[in-house]
LUMDO-839942 format. One record per residue (C-alpha): residue number from 1; residue in three letters; x, y, z. Coordinates in nm, 3 decimals. Layout:
REM residues N
ATOM   num   residuo         x         y         z
ATOM   NUM       ALA         X         Y         Z
...
END
This chain:
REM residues 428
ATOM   num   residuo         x         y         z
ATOM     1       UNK    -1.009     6.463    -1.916
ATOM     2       UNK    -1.055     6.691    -2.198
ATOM     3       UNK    -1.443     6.641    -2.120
ATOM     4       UNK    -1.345     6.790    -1.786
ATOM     5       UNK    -1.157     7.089    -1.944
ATOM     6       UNK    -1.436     7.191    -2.168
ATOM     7       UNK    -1.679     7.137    -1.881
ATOM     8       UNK    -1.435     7.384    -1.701
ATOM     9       UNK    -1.422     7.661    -1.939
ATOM    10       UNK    -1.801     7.638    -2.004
ATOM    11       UNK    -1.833     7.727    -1.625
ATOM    12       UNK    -1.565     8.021    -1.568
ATOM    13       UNK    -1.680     8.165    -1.887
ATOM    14       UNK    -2.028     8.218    -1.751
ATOM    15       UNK    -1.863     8.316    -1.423
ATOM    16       UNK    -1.687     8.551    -1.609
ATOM    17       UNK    -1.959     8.727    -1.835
ATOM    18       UNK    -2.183     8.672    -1.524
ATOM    19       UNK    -1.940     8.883    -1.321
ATOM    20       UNK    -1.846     9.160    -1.633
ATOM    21       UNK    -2.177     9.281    -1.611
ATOM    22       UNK    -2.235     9.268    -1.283
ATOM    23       UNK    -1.944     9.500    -1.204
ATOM    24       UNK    -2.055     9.714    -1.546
ATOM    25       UNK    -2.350     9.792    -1.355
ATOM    26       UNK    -2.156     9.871    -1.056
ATOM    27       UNK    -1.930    10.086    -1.207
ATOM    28       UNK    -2.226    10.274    -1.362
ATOM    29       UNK    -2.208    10.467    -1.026
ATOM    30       UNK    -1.874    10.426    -0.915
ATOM    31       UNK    -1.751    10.734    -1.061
ATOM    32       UNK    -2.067    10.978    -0.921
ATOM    33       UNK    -2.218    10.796    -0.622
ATOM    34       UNK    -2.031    11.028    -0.342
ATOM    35       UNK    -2.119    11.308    -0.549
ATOM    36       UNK    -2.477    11.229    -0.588
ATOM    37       UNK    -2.465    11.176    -0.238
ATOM    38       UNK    -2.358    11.505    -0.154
ATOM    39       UNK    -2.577    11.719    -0.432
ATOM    40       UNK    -2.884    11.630    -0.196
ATOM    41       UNK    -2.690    11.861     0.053
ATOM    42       UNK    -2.471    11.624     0.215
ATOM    43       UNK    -2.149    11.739     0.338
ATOM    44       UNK    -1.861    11.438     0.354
ATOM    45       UNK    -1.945    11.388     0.695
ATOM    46       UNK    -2.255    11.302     0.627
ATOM    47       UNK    -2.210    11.099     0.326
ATOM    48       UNK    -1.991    10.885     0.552
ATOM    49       UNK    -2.288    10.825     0.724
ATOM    50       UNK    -2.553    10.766     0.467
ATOM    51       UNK    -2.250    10.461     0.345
ATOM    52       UNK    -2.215    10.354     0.675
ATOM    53       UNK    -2.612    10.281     0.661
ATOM    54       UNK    -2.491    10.078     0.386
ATOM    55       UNK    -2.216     9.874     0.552
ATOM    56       UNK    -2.476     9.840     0.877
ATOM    57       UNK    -2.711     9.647     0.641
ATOM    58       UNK    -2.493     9.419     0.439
ATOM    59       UNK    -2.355     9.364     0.799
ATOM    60       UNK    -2.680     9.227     0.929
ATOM    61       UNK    -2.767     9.002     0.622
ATOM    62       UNK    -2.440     8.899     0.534
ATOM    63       UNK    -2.495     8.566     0.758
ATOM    64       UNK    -2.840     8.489     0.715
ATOM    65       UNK    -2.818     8.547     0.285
ATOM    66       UNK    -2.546     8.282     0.315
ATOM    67       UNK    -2.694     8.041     0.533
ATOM    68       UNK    -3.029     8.103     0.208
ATOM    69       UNK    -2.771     8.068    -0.050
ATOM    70       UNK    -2.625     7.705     0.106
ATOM    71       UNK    -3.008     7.619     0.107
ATOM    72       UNK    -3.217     7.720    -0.178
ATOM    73       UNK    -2.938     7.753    -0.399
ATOM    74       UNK    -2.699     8.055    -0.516
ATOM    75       UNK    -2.845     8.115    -0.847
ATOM    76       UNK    -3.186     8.196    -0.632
ATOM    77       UNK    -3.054     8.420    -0.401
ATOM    78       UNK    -2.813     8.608    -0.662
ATOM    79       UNK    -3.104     8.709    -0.885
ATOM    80       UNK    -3.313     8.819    -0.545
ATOM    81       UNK    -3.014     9.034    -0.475
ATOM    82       UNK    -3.106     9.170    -0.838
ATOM    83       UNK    -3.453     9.305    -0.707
ATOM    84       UNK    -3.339     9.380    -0.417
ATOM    85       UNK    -3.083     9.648    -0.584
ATOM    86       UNK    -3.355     9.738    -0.821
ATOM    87       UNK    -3.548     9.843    -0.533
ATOM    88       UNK    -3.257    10.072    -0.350
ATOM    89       UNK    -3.209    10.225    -0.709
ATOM    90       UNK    -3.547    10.323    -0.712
ATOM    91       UNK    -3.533    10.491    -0.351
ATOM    92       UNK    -3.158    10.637    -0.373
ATOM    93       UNK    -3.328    10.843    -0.681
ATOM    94       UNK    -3.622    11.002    -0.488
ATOM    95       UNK    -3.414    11.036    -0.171
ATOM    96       UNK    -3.391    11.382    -0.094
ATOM    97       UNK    -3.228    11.457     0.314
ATOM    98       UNK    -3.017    11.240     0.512
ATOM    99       UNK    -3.278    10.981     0.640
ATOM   100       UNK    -3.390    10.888     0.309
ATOM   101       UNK    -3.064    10.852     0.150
ATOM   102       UNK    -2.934    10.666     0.476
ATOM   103       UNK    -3.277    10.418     0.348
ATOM   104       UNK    -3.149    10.424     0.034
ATOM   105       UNK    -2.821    10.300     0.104
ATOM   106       UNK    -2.929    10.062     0.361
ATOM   107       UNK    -3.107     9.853     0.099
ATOM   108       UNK    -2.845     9.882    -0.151
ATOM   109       UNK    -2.667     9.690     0.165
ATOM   110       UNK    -2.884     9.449     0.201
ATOM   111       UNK    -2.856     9.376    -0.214
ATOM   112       UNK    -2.481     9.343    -0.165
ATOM   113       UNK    -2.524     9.113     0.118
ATOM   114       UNK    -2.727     8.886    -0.081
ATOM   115       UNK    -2.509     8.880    -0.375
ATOM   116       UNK    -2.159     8.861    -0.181
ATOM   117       UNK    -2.007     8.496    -0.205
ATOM   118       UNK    -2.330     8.360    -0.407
ATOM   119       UNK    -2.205     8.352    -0.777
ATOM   120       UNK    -1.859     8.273    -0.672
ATOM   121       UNK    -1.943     8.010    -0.459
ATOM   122       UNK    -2.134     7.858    -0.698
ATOM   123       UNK    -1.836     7.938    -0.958
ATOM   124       UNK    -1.574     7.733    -0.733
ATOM   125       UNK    -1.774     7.432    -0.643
ATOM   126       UNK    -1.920     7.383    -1.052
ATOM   127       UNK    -1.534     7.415    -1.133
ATOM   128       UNK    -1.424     7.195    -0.889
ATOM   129       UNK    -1.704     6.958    -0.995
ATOM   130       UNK    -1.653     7.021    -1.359
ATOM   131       UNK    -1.268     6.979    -1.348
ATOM   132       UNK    -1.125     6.869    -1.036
ATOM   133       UNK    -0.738     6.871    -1.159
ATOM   134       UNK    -0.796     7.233    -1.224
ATOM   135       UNK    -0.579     7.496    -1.081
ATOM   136       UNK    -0.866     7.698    -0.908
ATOM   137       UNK    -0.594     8.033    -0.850
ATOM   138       UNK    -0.563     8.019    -1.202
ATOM   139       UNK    -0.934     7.999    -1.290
ATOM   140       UNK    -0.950     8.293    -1.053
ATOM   141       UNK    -0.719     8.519    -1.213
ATOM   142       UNK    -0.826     8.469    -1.496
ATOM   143       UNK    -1.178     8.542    -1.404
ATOM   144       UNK    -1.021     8.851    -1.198
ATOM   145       UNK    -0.852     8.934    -1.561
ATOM   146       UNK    -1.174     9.007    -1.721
ATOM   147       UNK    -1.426     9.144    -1.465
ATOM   148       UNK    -1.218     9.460    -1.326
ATOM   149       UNK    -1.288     9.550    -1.754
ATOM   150       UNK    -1.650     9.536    -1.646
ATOM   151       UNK    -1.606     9.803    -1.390
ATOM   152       UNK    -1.378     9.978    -1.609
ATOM   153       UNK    -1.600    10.012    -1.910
ATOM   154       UNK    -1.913    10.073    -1.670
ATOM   155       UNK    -1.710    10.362    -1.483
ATOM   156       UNK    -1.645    10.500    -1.828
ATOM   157       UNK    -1.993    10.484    -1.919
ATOM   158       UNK    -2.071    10.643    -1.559
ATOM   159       UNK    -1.835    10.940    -1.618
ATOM   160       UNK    -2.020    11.031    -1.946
ATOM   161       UNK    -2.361    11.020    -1.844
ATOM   162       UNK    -2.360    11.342    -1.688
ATOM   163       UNK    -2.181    11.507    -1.914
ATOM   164       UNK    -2.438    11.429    -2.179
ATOM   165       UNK    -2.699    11.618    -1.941
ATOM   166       UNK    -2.700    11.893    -2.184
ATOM   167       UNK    -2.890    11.612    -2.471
ATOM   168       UNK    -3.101    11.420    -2.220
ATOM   169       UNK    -3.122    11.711    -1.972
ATOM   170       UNK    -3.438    11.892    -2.172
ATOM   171       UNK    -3.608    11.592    -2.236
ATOM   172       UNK    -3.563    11.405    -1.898
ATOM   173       UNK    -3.636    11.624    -1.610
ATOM   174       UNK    -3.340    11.482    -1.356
ATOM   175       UNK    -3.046    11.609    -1.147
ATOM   176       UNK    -2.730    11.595    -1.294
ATOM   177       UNK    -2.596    11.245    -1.124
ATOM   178       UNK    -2.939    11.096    -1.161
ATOM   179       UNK    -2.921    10.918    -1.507
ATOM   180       UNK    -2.700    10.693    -1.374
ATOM   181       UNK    -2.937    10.543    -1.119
ATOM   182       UNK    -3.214    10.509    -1.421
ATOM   183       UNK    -2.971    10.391    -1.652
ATOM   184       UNK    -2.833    10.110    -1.408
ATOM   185       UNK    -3.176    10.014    -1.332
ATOM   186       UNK    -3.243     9.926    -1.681
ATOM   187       UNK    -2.943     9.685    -1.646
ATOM   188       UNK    -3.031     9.502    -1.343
ATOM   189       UNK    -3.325     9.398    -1.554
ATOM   190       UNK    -3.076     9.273    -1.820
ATOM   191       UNK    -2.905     9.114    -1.549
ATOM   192       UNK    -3.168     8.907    -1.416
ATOM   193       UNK    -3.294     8.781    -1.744
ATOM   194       UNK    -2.916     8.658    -1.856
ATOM   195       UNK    -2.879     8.486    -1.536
ATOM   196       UNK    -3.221     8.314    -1.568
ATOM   197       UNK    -3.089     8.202    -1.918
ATOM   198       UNK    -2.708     8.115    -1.883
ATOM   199       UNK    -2.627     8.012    -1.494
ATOM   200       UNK    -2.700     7.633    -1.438
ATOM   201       UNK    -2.722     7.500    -1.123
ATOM   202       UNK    -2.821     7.177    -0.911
ATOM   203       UNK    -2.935     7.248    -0.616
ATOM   204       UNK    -2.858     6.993    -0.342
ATOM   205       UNK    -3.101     7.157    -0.067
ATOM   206       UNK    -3.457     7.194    -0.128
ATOM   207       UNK    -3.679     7.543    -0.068
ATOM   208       UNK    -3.905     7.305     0.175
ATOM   209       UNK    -3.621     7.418     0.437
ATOM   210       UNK    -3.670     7.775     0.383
ATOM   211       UNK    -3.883     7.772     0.709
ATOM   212       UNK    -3.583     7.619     0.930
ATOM   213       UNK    -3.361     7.892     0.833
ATOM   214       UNK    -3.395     8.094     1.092
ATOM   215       UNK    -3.365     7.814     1.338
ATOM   216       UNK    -3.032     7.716     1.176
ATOM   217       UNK    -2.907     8.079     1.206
ATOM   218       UNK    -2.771     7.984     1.542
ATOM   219       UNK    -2.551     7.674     1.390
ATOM   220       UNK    -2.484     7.923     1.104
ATOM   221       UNK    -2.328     8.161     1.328
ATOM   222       UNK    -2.178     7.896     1.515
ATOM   223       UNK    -2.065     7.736     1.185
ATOM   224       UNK    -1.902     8.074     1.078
ATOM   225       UNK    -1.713     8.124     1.373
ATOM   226       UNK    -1.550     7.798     1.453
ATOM   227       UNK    -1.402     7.767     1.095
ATOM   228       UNK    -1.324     8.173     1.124
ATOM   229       UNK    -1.192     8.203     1.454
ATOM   230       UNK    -1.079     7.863     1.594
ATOM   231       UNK    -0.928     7.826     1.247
ATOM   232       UNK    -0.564     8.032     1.316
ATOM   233       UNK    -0.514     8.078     0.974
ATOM   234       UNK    -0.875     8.193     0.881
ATOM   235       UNK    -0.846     8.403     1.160
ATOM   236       UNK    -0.545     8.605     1.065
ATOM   237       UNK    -0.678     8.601     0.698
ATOM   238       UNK    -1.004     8.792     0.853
ATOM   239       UNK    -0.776     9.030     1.086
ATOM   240       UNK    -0.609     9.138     0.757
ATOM   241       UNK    -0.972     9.164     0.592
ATOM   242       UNK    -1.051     9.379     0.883
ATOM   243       UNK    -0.792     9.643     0.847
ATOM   244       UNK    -0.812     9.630     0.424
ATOM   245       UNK    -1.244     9.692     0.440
ATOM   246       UNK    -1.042    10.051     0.674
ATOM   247       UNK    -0.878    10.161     0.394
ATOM   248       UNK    -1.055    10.055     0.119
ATOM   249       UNK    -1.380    10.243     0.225
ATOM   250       UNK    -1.157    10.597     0.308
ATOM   251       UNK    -1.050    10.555    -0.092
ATOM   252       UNK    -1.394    10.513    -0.200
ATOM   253       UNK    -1.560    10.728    -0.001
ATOM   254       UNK    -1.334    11.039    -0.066
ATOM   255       UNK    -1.136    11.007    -0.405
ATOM   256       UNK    -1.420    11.218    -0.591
ATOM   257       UNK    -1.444    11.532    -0.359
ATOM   258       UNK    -1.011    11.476    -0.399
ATOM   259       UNK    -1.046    11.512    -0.749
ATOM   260       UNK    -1.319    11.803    -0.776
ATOM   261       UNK    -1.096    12.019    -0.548
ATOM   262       UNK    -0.784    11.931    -0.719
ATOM   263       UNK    -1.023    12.056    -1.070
ATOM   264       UNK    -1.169    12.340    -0.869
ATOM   265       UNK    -1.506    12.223    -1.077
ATOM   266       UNK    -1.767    12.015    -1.060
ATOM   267       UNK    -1.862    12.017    -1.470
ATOM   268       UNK    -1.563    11.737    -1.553
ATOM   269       UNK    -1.760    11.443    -1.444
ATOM   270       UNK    -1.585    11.223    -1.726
ATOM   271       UNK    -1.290    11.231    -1.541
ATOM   272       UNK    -1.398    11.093    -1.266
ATOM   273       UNK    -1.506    10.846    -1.554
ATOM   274       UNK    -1.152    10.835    -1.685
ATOM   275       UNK    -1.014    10.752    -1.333
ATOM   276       UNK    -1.213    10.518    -1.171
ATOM   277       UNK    -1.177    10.338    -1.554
ATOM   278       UNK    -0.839    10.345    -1.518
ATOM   279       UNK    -0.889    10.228    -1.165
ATOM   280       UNK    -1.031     9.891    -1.269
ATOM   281       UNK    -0.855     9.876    -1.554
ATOM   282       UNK    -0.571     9.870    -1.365
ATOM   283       UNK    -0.693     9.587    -1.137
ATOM   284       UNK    -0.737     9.377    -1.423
ATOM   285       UNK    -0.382     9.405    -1.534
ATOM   286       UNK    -0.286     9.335    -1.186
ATOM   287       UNK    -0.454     8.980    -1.223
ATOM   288       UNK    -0.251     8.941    -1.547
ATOM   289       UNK     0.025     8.919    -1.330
ATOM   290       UNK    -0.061     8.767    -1.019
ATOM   291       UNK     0.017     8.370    -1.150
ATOM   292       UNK     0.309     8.552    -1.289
ATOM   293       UNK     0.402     8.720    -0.991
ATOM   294       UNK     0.371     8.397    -0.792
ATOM   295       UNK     0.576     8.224    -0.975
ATOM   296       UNK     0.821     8.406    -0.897
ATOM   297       UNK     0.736     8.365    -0.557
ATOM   298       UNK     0.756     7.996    -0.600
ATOM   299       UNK     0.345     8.017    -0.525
ATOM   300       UNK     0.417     8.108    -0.107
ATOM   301       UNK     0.098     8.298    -0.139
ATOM   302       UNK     0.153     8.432     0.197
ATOM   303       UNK     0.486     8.624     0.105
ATOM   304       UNK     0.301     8.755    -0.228
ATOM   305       UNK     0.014     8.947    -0.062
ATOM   306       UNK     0.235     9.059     0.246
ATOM   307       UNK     0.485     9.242     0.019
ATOM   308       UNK     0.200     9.385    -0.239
ATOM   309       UNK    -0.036     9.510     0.089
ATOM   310       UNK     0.256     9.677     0.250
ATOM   311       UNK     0.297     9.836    -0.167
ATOM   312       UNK    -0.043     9.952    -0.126
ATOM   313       UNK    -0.004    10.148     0.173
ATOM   314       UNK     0.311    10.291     0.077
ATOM   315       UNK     0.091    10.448    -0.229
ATOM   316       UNK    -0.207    10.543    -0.038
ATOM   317       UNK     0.025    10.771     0.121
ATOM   318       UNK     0.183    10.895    -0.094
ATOM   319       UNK    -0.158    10.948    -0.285
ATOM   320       UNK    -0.286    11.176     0.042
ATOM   321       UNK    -0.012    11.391    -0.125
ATOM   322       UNK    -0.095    11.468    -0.469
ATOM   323       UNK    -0.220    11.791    -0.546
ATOM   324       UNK    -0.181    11.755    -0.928
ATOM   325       UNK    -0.444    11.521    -1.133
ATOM   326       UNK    -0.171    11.325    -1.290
ATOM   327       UNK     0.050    11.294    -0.968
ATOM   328       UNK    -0.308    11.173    -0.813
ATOM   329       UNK    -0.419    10.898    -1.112
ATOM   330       UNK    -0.082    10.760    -1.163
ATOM   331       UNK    -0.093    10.666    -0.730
ATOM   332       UNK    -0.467    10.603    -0.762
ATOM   333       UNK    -0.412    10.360    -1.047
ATOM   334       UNK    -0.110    10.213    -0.888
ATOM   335       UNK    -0.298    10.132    -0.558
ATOM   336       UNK    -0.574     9.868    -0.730
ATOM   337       UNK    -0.312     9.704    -0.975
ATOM   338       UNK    -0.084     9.625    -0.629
ATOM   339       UNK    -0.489     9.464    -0.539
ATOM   340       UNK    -0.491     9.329    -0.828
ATOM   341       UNK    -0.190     9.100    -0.808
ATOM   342       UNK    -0.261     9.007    -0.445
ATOM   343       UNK    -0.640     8.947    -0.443
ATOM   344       UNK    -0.597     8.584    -0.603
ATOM   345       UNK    -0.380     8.393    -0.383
ATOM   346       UNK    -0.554     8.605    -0.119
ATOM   347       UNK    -0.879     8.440    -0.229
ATOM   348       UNK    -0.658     8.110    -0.235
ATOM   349       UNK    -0.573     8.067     0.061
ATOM   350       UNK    -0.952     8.191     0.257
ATOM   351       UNK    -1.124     7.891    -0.041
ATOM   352       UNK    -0.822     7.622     0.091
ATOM   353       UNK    -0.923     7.622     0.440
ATOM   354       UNK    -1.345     7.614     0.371
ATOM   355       UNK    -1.528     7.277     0.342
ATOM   356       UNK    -1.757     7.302     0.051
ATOM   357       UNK    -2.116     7.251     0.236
ATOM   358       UNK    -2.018     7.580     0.421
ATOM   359       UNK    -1.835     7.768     0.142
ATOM   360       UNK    -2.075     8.034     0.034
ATOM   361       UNK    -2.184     8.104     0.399
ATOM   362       UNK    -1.793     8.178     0.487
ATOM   363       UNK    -1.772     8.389     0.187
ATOM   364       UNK    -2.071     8.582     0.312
ATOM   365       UNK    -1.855     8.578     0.662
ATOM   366       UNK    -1.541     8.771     0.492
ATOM   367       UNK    -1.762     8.977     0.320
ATOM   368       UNK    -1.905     9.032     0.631
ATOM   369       UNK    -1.593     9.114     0.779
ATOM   370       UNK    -1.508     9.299     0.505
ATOM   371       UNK    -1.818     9.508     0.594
ATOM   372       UNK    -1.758     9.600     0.899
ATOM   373       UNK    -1.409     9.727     0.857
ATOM   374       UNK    -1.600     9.951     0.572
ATOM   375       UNK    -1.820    10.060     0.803
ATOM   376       UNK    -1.551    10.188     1.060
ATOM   377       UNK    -1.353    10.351     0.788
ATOM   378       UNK    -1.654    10.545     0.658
ATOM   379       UNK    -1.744    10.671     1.023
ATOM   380       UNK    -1.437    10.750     1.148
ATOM   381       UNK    -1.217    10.802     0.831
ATOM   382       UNK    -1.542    11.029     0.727
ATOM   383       UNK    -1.495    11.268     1.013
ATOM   384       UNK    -1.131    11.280     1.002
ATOM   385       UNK    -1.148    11.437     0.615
ATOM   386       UNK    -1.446    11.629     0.752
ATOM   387       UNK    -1.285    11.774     1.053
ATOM   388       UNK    -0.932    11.813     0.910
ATOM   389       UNK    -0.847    11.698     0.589
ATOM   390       UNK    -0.847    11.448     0.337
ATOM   391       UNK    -0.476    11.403     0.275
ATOM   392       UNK    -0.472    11.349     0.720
ATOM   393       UNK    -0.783    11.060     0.659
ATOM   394       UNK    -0.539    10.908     0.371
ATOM   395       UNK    -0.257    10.893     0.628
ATOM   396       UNK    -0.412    10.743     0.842
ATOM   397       UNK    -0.615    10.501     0.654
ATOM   398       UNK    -0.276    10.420     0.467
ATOM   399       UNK    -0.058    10.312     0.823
ATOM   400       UNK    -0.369    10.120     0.874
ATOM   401       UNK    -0.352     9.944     0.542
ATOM   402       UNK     0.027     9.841     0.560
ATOM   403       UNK    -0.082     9.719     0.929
ATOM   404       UNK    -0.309     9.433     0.744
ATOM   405       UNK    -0.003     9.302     0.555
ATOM   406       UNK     0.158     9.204     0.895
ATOM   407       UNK    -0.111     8.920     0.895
ATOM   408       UNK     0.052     8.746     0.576
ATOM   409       UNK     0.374     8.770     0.742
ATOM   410       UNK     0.270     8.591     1.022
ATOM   411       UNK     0.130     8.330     0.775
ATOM   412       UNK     0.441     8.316     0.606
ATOM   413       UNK     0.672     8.266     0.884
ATOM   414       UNK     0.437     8.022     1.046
ATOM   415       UNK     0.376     7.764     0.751
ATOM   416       UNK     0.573     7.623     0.473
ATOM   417       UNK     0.523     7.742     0.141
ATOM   418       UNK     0.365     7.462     0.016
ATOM   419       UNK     0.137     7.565    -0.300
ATOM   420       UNK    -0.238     7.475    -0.246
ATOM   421       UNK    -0.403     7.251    -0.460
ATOM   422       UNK    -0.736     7.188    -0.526
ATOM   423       UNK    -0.762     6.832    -0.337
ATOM   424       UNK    -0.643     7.055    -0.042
ATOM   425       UNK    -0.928     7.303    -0.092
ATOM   426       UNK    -1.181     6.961    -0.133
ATOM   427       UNK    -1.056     6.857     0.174
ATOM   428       UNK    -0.951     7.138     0.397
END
């Protein structure tokens, strides 16, 4: 048993550092990305478009780059979502009009298609195999403990690269917001080497089947929706997916022109560090407390996420308020720590009903889902700020968010509030 243990910690800490970096690098542009966006003459409109381009792709792959990563193995698709991004770097930084950032985006898309549910499906069933007592909510916040720091630090990191234009500016011949994208290029490369070197995996399914992929698509597809729609629970797990991917993409898509007009300047781009830090940062202090938090719950997993969604939209509208930088980072921050608690038995719950063999491919399916909710918010959400305002798109974006926690209501009323175990995740 202690075997077991050890096995288990060897595996979520490489989950763990995997994921850290992997959300550094993603937080390299968090803080600038709608900005950058728009200082190649987008308006917000617009923007919402060129990320839309972005949702469309990871949309399209989402099923197929699961059905590869059941195949040929996680580890192999993760690091070809690596190149992938490496590639939509490159192109985001010589984009210069609307059809060439929309390009850009797209196959930044498609790398976050192929490395949605990959690494964490991999994470769940090497745990599971490593330790099967294990208390796989636990593993997961503590895992959801460490990589929101990732994001944090890499937002902070974000924030201060354009301020530093003034040293690199003379020597480097780039826009303002564009020594980010060469800066997290340089760390995809890191990436791919230290998941070459540390991830470990067995793959059951052979790349000789790469060529019946396509035929499977079909049973994929088929696959995806009889455990996601027939499955009532699933279902109502992807209906609240739905309506979060709304909100969620009106937040990212328009906190940064919120905070330049509420600065009235564009030359403080290490706030925007200091927030979306602050942002994952608190995230990660939300997953401190989620086993906490459920505990006093009693673990009904279904009450926990209702009550902390419904929190979430009562501060994204009260956010669309704010017309002071502290009133707006003390909501903002509020917002992801509320995400923070409820994203673990969240994740619970979806990995409890999912058969192993098909695990990563319904991962790829809420991420899918997840997708297309981001794709409506950016569209619609997009014009709404563009049209009127931002504080009416927040409104709006917030009634739809405390909508979503009427799903884990349902859940709760509907089932007893019986903890889940990992024999009920092996056998679901």
């Amino acid at each position: 048993m202690a075997t077991g243990r050890e096995a288990g910690r060897k595996v979520l800490s490489t989950y763990v550092f995997n994921q850290s970096v992997h959300y550094f690098i993603t937080g390299i542009t968090f803080p600038i990305l709608v900005l950058l966006i728009m200082d190649k003459g987008l308006g917000i409109a617009e923007a919402g478009v060129a990320l839309a381009a972005y949702s469309a792709a990871t949309i399209l792959l989402e099923l197929p780059s699961g059905s590869l990563a059941d195949t040929i193995g996680r580890k192999n698709i993760y690091l070809l979502s690596l190149g992938i991004q490496a590639a939509g770097g490159l192109a985001l930084l010589l984009s210069f009009d609307l059809v060439t950032v929309m390009a850009a985006a797209a196959t930044m898309g498609a790398a976050r298609a192929f490395s949605s549910g990959s690494i964490d499906a991999w994470f769940i069933d090497e745990y599971r195999r490593a330790e099967p007592d294990g208390n796989i909510q636990h593993a997961l916040a503590r895992a959801g403990t460490f990589t929101p720091l990732g994001l944090g630090i890499g937002s902070l990191a974000g924030g201060a690269i354009p301020s530093l234009s003034g040293i690199w500016g003379p020597v480097i011949p780039l826009s303002t917001y564009s020594m980010n994208i060469v800066v997290m290029e340089l760390m995809v490369a890191v990436q791919f080497i230290l998941t070459v070197a540390m991830v470990q995996e067995n793959v059951t399914q052979h790349a000789d089947k790469l060529g019946s992929v396509a035929g499977r698509l079909q049973n994929v597809i088929a696959t995806s929706f009889r455990h996601g729609v027939k499955n009532r629970t699933v279902l109502l797990l992807l209906f609240a997916t739905l309506l979060f991917g709304i909100s969620l993409s009106s937040l990212e898509l328009l906190w940064q022109p919120r905070v330049q007009s509420i600065l009235g300047t564009s030359e403080l781009s290490w706030v925007l560090g200091v927030l979306a830090a602050g942002y994952f940062f608190s995230a990660s202090a939300g997953s401190v407390l989620s086993t906490r938090v459920c505990g006093l719950f009693h673990d009904r997993y279904p009450f926990v996420v209702f009550a902390f969604r419904l929190l979430a939209g009562v501060l994204l509208l009260l956010l669309a308020f704010q017309d002071t930088i502290l009133g707006f980072a003390l909501f903002y921050f509020l917002i992801l720590m509320t995400e923070g608690v409820a994203d673990p038995p969240d994740a619970t719950m979806y990995n409890a009903e999912l058969p192993g063999p098909v695990r990563s491919t319904m991962l790829s399916f809420k991420s899918l889902v997840l997708q297309i909710g981001g794709l409506v918010g950016t569209l619609v959400i997009g014009f709404l700020a563009g049209a009127y305002s931002i504080g009416l798109a927040w409104t709006v974006a917030a009634v739809i968010l405390g909508a979503s926690s009427l799903s884990y209501l349902f859940l709760a009323l509907r089932s007893a509030p019986v903890p889940v175990s990992e024999e009920t995740i092996g056998t679901a």
